[in-house]
Backbone as JSON, one array per atom type, in Angstrom:
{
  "sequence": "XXXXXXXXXXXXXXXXXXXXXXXXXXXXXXXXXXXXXXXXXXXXXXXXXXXXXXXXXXXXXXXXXXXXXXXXXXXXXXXXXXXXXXXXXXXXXXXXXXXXXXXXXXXXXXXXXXXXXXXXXXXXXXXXXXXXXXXXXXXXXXXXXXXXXXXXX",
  "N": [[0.85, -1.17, 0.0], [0.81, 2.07, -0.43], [2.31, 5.57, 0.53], [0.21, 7.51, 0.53], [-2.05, 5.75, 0.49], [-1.96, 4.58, 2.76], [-2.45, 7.03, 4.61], [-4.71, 7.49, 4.07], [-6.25, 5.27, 4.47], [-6.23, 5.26, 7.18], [-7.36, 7.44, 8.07], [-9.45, 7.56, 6.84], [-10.8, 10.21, 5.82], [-12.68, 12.85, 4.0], [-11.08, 12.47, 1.49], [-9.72, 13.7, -1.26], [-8.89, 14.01, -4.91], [-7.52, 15.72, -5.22], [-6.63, 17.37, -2.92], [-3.83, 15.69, -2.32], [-0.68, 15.96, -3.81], [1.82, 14.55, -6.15], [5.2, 14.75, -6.55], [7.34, 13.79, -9.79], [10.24, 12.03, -10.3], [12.87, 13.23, -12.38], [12.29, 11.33, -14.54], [9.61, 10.58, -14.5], [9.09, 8.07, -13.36], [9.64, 7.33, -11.13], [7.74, 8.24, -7.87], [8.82, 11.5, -6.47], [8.54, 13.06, -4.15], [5.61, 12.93, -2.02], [2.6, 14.79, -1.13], [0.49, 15.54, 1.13], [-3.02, 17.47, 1.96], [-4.18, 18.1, 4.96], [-7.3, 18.93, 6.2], [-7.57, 20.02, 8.65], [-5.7, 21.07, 11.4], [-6.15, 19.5, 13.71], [-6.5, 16.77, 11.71], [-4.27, 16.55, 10.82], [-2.52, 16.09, 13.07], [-4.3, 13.46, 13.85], [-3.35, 12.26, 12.14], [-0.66, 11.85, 12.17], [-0.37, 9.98, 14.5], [-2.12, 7.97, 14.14], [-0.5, 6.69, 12.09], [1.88, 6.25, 13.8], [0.75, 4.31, 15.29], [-0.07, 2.42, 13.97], [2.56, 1.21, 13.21], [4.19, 1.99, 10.96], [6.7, 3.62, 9.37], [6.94, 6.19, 8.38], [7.55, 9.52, 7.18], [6.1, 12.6, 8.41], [5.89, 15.73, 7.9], [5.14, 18.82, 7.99], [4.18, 21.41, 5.73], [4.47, 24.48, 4.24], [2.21, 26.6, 2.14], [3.88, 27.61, 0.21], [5.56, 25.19, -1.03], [3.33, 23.42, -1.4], [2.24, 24.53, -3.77], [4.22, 24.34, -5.64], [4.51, 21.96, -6.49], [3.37, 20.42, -9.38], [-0.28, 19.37, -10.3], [-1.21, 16.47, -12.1], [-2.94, 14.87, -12.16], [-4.2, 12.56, -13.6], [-4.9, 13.39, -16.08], [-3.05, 13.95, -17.65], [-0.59, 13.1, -20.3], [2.08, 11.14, -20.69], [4.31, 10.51, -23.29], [6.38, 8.4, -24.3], [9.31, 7.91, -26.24], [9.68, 8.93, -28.33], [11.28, 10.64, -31.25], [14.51, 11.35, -31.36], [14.51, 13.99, -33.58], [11.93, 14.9, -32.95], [9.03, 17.44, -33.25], [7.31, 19.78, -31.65], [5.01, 19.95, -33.65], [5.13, 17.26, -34.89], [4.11, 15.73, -32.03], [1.47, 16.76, -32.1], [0.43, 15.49, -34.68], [0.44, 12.37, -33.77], [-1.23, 12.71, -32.32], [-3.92, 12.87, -33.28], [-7.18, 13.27, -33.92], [-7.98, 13.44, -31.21], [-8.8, 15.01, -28.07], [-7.31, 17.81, -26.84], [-5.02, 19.88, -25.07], [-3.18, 22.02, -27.04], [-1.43, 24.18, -26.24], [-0.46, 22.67, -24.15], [1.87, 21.32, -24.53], [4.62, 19.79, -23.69], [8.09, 18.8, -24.25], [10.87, 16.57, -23.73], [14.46, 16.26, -23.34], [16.66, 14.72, -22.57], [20.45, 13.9, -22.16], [21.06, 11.04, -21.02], [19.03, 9.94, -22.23], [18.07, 7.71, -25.04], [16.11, 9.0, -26.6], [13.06, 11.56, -27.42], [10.68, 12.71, -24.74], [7.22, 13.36, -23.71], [5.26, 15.52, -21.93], [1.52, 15.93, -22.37], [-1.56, 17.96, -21.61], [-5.26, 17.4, -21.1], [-8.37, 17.39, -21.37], [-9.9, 16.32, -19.77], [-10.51, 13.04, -17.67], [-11.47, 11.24, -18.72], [-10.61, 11.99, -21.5], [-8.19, 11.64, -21.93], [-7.89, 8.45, -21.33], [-8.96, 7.63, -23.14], [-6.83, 8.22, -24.85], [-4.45, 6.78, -23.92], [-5.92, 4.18, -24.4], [-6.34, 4.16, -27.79], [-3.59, 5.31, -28.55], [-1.37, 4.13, -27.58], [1.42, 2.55, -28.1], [1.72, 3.24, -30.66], [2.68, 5.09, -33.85], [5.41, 7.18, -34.51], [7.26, 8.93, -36.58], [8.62, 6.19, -37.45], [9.34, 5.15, -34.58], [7.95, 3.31, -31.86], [6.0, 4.67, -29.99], [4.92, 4.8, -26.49], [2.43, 4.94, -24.39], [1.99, 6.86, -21.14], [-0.45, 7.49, -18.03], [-0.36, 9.94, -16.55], [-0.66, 10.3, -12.87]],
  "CA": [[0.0, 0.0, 0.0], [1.29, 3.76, -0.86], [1.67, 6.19, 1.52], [-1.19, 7.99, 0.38], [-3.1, 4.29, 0.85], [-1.89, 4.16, 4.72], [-2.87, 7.77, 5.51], [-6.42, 7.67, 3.41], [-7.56, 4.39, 5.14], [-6.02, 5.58, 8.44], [-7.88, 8.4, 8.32], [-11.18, 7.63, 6.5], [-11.81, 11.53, 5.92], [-12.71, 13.56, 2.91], [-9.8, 13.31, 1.1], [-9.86, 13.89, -2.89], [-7.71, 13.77, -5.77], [-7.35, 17.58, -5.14], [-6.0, 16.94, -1.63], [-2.72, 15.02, -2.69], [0.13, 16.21, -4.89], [2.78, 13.85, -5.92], [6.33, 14.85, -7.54], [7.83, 12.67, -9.39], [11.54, 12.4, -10.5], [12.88, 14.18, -13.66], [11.98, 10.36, -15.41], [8.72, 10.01, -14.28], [8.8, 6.73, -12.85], [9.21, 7.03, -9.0], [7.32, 9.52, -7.03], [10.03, 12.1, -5.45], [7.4, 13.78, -3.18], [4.38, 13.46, -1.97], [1.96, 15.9, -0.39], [-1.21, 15.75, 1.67], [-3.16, 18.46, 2.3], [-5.08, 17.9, 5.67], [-8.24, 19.95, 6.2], [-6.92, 20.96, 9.83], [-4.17, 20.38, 12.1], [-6.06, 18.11, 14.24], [-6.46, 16.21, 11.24], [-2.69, 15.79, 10.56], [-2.11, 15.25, 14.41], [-4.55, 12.17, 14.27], [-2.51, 10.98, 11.05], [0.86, 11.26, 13.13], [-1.13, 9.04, 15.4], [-2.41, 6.31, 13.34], [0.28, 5.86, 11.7], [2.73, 5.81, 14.51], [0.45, 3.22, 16.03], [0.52, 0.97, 13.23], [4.32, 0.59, 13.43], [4.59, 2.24, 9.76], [8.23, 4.38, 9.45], [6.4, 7.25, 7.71], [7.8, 10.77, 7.57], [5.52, 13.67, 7.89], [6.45, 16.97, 8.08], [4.74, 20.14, 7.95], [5.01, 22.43, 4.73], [3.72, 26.2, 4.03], [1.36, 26.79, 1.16], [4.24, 27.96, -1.44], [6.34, 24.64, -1.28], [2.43, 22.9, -2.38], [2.24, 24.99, -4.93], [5.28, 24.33, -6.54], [4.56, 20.82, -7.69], [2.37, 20.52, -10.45], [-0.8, 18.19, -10.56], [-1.55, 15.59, -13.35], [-4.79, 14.08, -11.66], [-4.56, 11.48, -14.21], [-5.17, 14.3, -17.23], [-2.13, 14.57, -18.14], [-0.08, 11.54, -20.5], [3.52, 10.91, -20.84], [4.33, 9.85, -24.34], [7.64, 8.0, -24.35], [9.95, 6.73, -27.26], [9.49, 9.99, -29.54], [12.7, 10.45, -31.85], [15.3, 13.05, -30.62], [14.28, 15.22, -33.97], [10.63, 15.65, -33.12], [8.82, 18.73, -32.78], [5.27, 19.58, -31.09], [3.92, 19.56, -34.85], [4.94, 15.65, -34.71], [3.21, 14.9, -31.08], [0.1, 16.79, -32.84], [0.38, 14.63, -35.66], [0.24, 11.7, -33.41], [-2.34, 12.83, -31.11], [-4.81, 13.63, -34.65], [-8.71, 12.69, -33.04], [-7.88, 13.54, -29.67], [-9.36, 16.52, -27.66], [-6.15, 17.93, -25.79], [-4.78, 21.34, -25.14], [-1.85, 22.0, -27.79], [-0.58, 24.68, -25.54], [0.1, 22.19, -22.88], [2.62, 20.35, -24.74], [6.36, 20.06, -22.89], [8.93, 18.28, -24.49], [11.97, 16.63, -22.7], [15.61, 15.45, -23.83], [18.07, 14.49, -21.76], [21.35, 13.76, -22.59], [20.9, 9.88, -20.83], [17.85, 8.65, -22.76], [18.18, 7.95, -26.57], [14.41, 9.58, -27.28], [12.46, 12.53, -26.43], [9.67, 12.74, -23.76], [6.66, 14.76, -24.16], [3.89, 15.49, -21.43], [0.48, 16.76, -23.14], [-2.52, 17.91, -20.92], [-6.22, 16.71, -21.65], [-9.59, 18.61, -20.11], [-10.62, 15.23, -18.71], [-9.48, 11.88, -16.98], [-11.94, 9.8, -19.98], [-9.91, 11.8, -22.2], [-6.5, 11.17, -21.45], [-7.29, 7.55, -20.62], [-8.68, 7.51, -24.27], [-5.64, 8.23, -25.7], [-4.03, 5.57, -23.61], [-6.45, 2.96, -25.25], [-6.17, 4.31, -28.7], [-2.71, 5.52, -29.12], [0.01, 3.83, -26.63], [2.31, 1.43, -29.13], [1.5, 3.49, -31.97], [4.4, 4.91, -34.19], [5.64, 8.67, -34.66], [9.0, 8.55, -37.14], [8.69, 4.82, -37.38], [9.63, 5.29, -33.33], [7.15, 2.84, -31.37], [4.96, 5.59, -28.77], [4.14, 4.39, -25.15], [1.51, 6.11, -23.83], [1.23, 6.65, -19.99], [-1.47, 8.44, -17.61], [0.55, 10.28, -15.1], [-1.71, 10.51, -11.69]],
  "C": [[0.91, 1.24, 0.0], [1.42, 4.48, 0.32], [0.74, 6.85, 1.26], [-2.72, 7.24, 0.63], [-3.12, 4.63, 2.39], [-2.72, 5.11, 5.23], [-4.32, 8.07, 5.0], [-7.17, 6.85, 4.28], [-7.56, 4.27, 6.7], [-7.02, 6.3, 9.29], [-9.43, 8.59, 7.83], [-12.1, 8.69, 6.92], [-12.01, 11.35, 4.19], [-11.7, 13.74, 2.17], [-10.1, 13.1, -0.83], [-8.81, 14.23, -3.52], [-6.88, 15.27, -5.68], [-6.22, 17.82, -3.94], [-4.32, 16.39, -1.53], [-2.17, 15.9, -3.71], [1.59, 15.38, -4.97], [4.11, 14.43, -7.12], [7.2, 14.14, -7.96], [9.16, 13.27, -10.1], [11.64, 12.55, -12.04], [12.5, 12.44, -14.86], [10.96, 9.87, -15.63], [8.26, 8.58, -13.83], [8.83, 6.2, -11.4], [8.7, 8.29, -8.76], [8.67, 9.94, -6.06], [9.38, 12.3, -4.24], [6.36, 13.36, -3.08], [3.36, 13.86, -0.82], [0.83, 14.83, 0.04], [-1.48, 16.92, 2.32], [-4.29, 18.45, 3.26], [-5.98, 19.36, 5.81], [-8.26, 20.84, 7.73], [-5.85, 20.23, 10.53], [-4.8, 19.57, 13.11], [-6.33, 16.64, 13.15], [-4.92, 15.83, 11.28], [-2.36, 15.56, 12.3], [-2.55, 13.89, 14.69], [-4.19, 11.09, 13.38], [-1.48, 10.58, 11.76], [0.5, 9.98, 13.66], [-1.35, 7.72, 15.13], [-1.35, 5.68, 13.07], [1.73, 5.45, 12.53], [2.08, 4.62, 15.19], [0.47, 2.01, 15.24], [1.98, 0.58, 12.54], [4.83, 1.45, 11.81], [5.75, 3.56, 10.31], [7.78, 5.67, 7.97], [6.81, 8.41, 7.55], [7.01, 11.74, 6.82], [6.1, 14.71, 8.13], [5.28, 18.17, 7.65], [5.13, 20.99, 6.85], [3.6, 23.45, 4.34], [3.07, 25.54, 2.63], [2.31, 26.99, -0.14], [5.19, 26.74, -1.85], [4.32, 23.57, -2.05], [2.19, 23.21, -3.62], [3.0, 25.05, -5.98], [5.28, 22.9, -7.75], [3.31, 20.65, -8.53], [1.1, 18.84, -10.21], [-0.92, 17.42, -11.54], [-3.23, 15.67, -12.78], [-5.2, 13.18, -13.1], [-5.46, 12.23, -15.47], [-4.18, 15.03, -17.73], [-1.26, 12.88, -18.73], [1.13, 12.03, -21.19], [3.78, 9.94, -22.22], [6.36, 9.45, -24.6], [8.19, 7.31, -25.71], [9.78, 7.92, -28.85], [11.19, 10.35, -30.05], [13.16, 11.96, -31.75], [15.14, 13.96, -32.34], [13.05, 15.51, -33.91], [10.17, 17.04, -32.53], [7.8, 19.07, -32.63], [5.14, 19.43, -32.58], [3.75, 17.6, -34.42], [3.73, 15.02, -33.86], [1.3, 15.31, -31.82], [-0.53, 16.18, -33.57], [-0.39, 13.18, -34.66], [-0.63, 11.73, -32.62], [-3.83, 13.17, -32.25], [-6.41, 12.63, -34.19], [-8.7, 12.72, -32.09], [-8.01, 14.81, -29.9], [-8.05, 16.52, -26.77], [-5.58, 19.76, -25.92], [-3.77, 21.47, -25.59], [-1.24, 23.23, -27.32], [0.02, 24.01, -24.3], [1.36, 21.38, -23.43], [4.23, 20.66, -24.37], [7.11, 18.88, -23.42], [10.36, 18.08, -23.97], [13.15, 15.76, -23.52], [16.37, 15.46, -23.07], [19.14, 13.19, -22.29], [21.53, 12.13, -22.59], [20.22, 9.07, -21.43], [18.34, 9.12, -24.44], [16.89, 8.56, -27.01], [14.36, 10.66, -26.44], [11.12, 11.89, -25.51], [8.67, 14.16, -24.15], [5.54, 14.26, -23.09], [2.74, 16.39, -22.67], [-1.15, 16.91, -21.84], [-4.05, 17.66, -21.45], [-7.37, 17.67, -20.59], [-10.5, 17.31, -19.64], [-9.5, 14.06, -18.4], [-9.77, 10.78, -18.59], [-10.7, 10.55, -21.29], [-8.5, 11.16, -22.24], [-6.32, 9.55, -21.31], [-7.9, 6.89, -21.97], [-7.68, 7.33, -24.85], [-4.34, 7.25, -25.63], [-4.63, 4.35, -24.54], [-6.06, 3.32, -26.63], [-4.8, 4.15, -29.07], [-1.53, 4.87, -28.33], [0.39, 2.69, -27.88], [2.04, 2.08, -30.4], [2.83, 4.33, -32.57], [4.06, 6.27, -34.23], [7.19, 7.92, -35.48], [9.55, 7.37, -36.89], [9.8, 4.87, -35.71], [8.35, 4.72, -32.84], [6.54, 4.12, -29.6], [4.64, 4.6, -27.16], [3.88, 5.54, -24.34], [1.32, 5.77, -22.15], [0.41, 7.83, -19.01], [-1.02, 8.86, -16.67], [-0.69, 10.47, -13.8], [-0.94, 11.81, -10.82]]
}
């Protein structure tokens, strides 16, 4: 279970996708960070609580309003298109995204020096979309380059 699992079913409040923010590392594949945003401080005192009682080695900490704001949400409307060829250029991901509803100002493209391909997030104005584009388009090609599509949360 996640920590976001331990302190949700610990706590069996109100908590929503809104509530959480997770950062993950510049590869997207482990979470660096992640937030909860309790609705008061005796809420996060009776998380300390729980979860010190069920033996879990948890670290919370306390953080101001401008270190939440720094990491960006997905909420599972946002998809990570991996395996794009180091000369593409948003036209391309457009190309490949052609019957999808998505916001073509959201598109961020990533190269680093370690991976042989680019990376491209693209944002979506829903979860059905985005998880469309998973069904439709993940294994599909851009510059005879095989696409894997994933749904960042």
């Amino acid at each position: 279970m996640s920590k976001l699992g331990v302190i949700g079913t610990a706590l069996s409040s109100n908590f929503t996708v809104r509530t959480f923010r997770i950062q993950r590392s510049i590869h997207f594949l482990k979470p660096q960070t992640q937030m909860v945003q309790f609705p008061s401080r005796f809420a996060y005192d009776k998380a300390v609580k729980v979860i010190g009682r069920k033996g879990r080695l948890y670290r919370l900490d306390r953080a101001d309003r401008s270190q939440w704001d720094l990491i960006k949400p997905y909420s599972g409307k946002t998809v990570l298109l991996q395996g794009l060829p180091r000369t593409a250029i948003p036209e391309d991901v457009e190309r490949f995204l052609t019957g999808c509803e998505y916001d073509s100002s959201s598109i961020e493209m990533f190269l680093r020096s370690t991976l042989p391909d680019k990376w491209a997030t693209v944002r979506f104005p829903s979860k059905t979309e985005a998880m469309n584009v998973f069904i439709k388009k993940n294994r599909g090609i851009c510059h005879n380059n095989q696409i894997l599509v994933r749904v960042l949360q």
